[in-house]
C-alpha positions as YAML, in Angstrom:
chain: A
units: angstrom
residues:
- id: 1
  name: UNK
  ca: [-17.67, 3.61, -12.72]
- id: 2
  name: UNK
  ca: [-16.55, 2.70, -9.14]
- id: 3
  name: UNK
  ca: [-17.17, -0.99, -9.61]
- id: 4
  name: UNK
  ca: [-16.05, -1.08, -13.13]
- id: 5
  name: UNK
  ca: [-12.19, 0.19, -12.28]
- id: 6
  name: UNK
  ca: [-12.65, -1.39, -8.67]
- id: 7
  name: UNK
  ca: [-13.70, -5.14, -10.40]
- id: 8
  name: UNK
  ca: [-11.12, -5.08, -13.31]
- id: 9
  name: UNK
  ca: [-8.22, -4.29, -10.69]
- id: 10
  name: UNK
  ca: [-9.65, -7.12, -8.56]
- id: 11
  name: UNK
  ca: [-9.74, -10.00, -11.01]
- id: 12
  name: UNK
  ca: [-6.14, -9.09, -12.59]
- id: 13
  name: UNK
  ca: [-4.35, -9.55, -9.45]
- id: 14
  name: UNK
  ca: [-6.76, -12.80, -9.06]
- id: 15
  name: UNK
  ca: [-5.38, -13.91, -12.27]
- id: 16
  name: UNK
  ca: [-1.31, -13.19, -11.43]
- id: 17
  name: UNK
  ca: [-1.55, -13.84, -7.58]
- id: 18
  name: UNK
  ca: [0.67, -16.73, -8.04]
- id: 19
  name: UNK
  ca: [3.53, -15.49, -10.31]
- id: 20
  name: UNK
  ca: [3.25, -11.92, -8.25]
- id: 21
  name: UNK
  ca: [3.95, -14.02, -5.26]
- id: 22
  name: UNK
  ca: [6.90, -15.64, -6.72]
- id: 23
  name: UNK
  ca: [8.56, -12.21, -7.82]
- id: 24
  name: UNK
  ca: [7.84, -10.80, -4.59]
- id: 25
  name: UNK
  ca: [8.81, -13.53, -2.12]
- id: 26
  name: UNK
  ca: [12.51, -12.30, -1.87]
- id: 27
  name: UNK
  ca: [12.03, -8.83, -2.70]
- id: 28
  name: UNK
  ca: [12.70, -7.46, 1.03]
- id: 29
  name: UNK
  ca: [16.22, -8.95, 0.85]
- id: 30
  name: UNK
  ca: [16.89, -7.43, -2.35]
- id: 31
  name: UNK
  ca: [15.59, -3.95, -1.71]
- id: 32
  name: UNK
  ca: [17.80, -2.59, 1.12]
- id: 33
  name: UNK
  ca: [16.02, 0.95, 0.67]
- id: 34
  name: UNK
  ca: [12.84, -0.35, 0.89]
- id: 35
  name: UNK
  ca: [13.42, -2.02, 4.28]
- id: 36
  name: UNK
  ca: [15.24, 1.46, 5.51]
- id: 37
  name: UNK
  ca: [11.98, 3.04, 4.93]
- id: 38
  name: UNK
  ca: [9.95, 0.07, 6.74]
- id: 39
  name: UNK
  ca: [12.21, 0.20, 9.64]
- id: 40
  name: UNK
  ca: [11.55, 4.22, 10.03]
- id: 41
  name: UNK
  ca: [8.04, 3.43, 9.97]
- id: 42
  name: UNK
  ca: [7.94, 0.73, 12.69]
- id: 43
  name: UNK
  ca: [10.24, 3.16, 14.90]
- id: 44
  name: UNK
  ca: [7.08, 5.92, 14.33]
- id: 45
  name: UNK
  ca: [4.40, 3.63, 14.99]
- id: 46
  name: UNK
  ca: [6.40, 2.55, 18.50]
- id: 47
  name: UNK
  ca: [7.02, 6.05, 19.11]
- id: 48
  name: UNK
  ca: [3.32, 7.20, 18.43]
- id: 49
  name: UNK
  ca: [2.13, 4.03, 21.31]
- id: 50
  name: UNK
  ca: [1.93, 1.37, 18.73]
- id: 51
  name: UNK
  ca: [-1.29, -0.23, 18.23]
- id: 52
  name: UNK
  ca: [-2.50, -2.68, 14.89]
- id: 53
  name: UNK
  ca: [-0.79, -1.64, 11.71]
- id: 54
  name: UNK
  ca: [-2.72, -2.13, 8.71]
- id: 55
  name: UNK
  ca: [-1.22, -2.89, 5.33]
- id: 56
  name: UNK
  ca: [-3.38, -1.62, 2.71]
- id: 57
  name: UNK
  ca: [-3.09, -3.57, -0.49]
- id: 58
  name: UNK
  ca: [-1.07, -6.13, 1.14]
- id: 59
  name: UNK
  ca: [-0.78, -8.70, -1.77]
- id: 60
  name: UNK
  ca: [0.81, -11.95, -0.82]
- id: 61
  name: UNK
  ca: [1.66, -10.64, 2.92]
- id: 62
  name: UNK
  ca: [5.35, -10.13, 2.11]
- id: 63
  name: UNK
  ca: [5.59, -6.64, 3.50]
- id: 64
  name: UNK
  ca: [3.08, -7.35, 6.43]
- id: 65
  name: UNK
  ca: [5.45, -10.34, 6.97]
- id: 66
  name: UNK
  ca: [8.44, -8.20, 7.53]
- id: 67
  name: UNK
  ca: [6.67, -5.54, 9.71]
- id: 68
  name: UNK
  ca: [5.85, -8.33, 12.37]
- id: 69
  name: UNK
  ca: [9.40, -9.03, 12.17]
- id: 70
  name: UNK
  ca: [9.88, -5.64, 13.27]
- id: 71
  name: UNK
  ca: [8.15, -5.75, 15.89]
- id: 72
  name: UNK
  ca: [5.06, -4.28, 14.56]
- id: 73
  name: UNK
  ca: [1.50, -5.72, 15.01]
- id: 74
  name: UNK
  ca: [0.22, -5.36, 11.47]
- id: 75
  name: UNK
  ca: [-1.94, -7.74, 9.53]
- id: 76
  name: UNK
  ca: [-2.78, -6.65, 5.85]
- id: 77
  name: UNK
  ca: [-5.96, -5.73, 3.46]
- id: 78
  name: UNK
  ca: [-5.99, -6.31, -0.15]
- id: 79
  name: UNK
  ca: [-8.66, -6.36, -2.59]
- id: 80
  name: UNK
  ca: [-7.73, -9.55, -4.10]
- id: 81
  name: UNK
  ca: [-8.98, -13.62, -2.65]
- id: 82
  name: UNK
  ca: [-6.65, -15.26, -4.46]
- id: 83
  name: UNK
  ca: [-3.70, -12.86, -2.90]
- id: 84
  name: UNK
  ca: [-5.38, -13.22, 0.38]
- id: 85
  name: UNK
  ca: [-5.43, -17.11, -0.27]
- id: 86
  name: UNK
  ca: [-1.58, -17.03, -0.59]
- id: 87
  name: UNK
  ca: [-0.67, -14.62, 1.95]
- id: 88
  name: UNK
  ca: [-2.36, -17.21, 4.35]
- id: 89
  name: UNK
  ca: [-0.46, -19.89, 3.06]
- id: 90
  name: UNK
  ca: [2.51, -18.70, 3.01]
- id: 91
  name: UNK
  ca: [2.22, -16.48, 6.22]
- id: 92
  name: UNK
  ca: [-0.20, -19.08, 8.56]
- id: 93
  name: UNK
  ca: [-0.73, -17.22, 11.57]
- id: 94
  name: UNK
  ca: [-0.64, -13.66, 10.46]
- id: 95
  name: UNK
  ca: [-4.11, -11.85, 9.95]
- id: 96
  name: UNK
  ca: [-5.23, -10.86, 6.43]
- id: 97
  name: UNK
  ca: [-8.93, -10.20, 5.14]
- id: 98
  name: UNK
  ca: [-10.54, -9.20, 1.81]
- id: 99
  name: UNK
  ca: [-11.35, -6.01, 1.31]
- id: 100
  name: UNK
  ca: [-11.19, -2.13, -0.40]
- id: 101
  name: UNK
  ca: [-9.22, 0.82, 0.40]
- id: 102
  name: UNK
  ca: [-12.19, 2.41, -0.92]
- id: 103
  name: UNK
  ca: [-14.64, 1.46, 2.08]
- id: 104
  name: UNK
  ca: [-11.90, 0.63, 4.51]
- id: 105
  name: UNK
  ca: [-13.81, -1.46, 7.30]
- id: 106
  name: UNK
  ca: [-11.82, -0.44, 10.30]
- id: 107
  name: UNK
  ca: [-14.12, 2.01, 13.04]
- id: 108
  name: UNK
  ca: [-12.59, 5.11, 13.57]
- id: 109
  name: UNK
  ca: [-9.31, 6.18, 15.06]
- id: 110
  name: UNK
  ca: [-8.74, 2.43, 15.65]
- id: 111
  name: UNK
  ca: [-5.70, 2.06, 13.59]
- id: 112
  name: UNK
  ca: [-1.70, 2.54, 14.99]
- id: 113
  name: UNK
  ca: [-0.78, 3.33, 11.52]
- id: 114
  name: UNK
  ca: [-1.48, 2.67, 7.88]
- id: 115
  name: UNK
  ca: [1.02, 1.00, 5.29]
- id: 116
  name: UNK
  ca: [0.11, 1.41, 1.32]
- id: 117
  name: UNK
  ca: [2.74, 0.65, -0.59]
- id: 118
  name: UNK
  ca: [2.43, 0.88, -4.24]
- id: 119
  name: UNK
  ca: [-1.08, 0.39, -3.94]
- id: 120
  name: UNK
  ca: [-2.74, 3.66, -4.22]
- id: 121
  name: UNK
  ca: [-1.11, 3.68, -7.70]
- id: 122
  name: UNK
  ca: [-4.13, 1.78, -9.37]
- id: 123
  name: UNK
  ca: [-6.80, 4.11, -7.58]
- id: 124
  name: UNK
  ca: [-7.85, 6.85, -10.29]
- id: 125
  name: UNK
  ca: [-7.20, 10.38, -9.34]
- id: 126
  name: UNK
  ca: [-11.25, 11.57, -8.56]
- id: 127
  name: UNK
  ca: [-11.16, 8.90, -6.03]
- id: 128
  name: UNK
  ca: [-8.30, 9.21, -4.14]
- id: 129
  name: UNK
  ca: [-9.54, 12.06, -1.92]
- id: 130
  name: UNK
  ca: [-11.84, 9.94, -0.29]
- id: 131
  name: UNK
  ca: [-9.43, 7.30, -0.32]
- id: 132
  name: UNK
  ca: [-7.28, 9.52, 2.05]
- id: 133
  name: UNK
  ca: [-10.21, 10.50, 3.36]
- id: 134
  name: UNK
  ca: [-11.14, 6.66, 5.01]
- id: 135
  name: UNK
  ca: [-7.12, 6.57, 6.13]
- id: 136
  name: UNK
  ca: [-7.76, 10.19, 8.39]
- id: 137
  name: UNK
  ca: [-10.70, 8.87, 9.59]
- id: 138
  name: UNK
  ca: [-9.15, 5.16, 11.06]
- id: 139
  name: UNK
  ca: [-6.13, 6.16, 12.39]
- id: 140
  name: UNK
  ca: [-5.56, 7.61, 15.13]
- id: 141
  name: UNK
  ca: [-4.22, 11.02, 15.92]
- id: 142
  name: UNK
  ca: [-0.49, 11.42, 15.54]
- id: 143
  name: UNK
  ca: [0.22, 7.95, 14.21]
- id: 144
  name: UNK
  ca: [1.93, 7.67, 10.66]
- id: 145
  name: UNK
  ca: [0.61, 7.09, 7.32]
- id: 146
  name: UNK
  ca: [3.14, 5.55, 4.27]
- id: 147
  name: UNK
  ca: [2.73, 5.56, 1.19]
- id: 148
  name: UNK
  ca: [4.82, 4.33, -1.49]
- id: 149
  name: UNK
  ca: [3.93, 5.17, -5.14]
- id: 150
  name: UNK
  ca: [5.65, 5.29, -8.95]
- id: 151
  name: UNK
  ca: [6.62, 9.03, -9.61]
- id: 152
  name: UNK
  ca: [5.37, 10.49, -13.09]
- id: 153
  name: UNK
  ca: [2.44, 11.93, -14.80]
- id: 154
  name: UNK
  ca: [0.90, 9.62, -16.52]
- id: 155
  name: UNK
  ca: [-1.76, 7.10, -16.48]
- id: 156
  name: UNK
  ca: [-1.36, 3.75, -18.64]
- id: 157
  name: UNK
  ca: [-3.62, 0.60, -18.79]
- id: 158
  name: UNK
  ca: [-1.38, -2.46, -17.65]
- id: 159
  name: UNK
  ca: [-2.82, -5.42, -20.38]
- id: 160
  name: UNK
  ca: [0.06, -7.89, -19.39]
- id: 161
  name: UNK
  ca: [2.21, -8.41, -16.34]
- id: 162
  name: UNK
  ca: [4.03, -11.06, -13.68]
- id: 163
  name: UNK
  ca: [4.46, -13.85, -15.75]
- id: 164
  name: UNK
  ca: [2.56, -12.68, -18.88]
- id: 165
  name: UNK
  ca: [-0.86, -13.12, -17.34]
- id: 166
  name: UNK
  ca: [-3.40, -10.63, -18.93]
- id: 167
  name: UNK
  ca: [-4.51, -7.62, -16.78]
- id: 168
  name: UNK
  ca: [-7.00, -4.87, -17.10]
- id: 169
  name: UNK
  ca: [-5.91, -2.34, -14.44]
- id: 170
  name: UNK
  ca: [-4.68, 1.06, -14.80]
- id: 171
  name: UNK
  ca: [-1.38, 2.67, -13.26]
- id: 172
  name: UNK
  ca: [-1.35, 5.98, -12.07]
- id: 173
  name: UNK
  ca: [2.00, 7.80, -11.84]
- id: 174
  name: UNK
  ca: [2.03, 10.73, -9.65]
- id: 175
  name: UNK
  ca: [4.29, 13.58, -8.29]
- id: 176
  name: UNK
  ca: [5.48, 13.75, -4.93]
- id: 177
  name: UNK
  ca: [3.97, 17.33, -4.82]
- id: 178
  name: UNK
  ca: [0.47, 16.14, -5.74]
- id: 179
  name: UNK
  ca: [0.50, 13.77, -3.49]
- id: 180
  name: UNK
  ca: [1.63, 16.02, -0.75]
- id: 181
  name: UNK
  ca: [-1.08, 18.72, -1.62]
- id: 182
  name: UNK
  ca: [-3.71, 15.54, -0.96]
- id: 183
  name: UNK
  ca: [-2.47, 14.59, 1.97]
- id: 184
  name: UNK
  ca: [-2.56, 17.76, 3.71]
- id: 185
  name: UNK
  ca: [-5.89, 18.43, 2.39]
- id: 186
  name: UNK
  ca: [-7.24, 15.40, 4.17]
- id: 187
  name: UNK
  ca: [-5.80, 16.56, 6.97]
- id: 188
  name: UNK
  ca: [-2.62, 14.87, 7.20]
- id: 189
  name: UNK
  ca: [0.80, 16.55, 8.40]
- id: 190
  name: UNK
  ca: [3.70, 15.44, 6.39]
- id: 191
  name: UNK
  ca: [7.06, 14.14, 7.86]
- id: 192
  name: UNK
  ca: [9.08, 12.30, 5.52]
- id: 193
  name: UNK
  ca: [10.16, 12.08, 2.09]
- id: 194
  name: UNK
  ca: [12.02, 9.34, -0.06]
- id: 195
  name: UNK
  ca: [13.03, 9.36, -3.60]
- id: 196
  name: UNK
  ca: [13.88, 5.78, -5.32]
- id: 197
  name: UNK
  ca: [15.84, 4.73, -8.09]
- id: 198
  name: UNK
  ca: [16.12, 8.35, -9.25]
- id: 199
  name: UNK
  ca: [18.48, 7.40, -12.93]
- id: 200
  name: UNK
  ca: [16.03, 4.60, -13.12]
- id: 201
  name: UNK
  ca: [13.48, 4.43, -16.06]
- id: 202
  name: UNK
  ca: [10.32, 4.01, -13.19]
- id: 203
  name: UNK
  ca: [11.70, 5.85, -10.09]
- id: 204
  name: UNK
  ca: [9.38, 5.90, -7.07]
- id: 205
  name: UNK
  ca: [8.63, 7.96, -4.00]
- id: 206
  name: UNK
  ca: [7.87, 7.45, -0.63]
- id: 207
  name: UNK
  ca: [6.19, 10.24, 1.63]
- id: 208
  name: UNK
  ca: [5.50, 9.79, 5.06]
- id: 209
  name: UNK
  ca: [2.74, 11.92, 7.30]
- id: 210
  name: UNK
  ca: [1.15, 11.67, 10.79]
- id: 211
  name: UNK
  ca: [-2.51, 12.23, 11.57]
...
């Protein structure tokens, strides 16, 4: 079941790496809320003795582009080649590998904080636990966690998206409160919490928590 949901969300973002690029490439301009909430998170990770940042689910490097502008060292993770392809072009000289939120390859307590913005959102419910789970267990203690997500309560399968491209990935819209509750089961204390776009058809949420 793992590698079914896992290997679907992998090839659609294969398949719209390119147009997803292009829609994202001036979203941090555009999004002055967004880079509020980045900024807070850069001051934490100083504050906390800074260390490598990772972004998890880092797509074309956009965001991991505009931490290092903040004086953050992050590099970014996504489960995609063909978005790791592009955030290398487009970001030569910035770090980013292939690989799963799911089996994060990082040793423990090794990371200065952990970025996952709108990323969780395609990882079903029964897994996330031990999703949270591998983010406890690689950062290290007192350093901050984001997480950005779509707020609802449902789940719908994404078929088309970024350019019409098909897709085959689910999107999971969650409650701050859920989230929260996971969080501090995993251990997690949390700090911060952002509501987006809150008139907007797709509002989103943004919850912040230290290790």
């Amino acid at each position: 079941m793992t590698e079914g949901w896992l290997a679907d969300t992998r090839t659609s973002y294969d398949t719209v790496a390119a147009s997803y690029a292009d829609l994202m490439r001036a979203s941090m301009r555009e999004q002055p809320e967004l880079r509020a909430a980045l900024t807070l998170f850069a001051d934490l990770v100083h504050a906390a003795g800074d260390g490598p940042v990772v972004d998890v689910g880092c797509g074309p490097g956009h965001v991991t582009a505009h931490l290092r502008e903040l004086g953050v060292d992050a590099w970014g993770l996504d489960l995609s080649p063909a978005m790791i392809d592009l955030a290398r072009r487009d970001h030569p000289g910035l770090r980013f590998e292939v690989g799963s939120m799911t089996d994060l390859p990082l040793p423990d307590a090794s990371a200065g904080g952990l970025l996952v913005f709108w990323s969780l959102i395609h990882i079903p419910d029964a897994a996330v636990p031990g999703v949270l789970g591998h983010f406890h267990r690689v950062l290290r203690a007192g350093c901050p966690l984001l997480i950005g997500f779509h707020v609802g309560n449902e789940s719908t399968l994404k078929t088309q998206g970024y350019g019409g491209y098909p897709m085959n990935v689910h999107v999971h819209r969650r409650q701050p409160s859920r989230v929260a509750t996971w969080l501090r089961e995993a251990g997690f204390a949390l700090t911060t919490q952002l509501l987006l776009d809150l008139d907007q058809p797709r509002p989103g949420a943004i919850l912040i928590a230290r290790r």
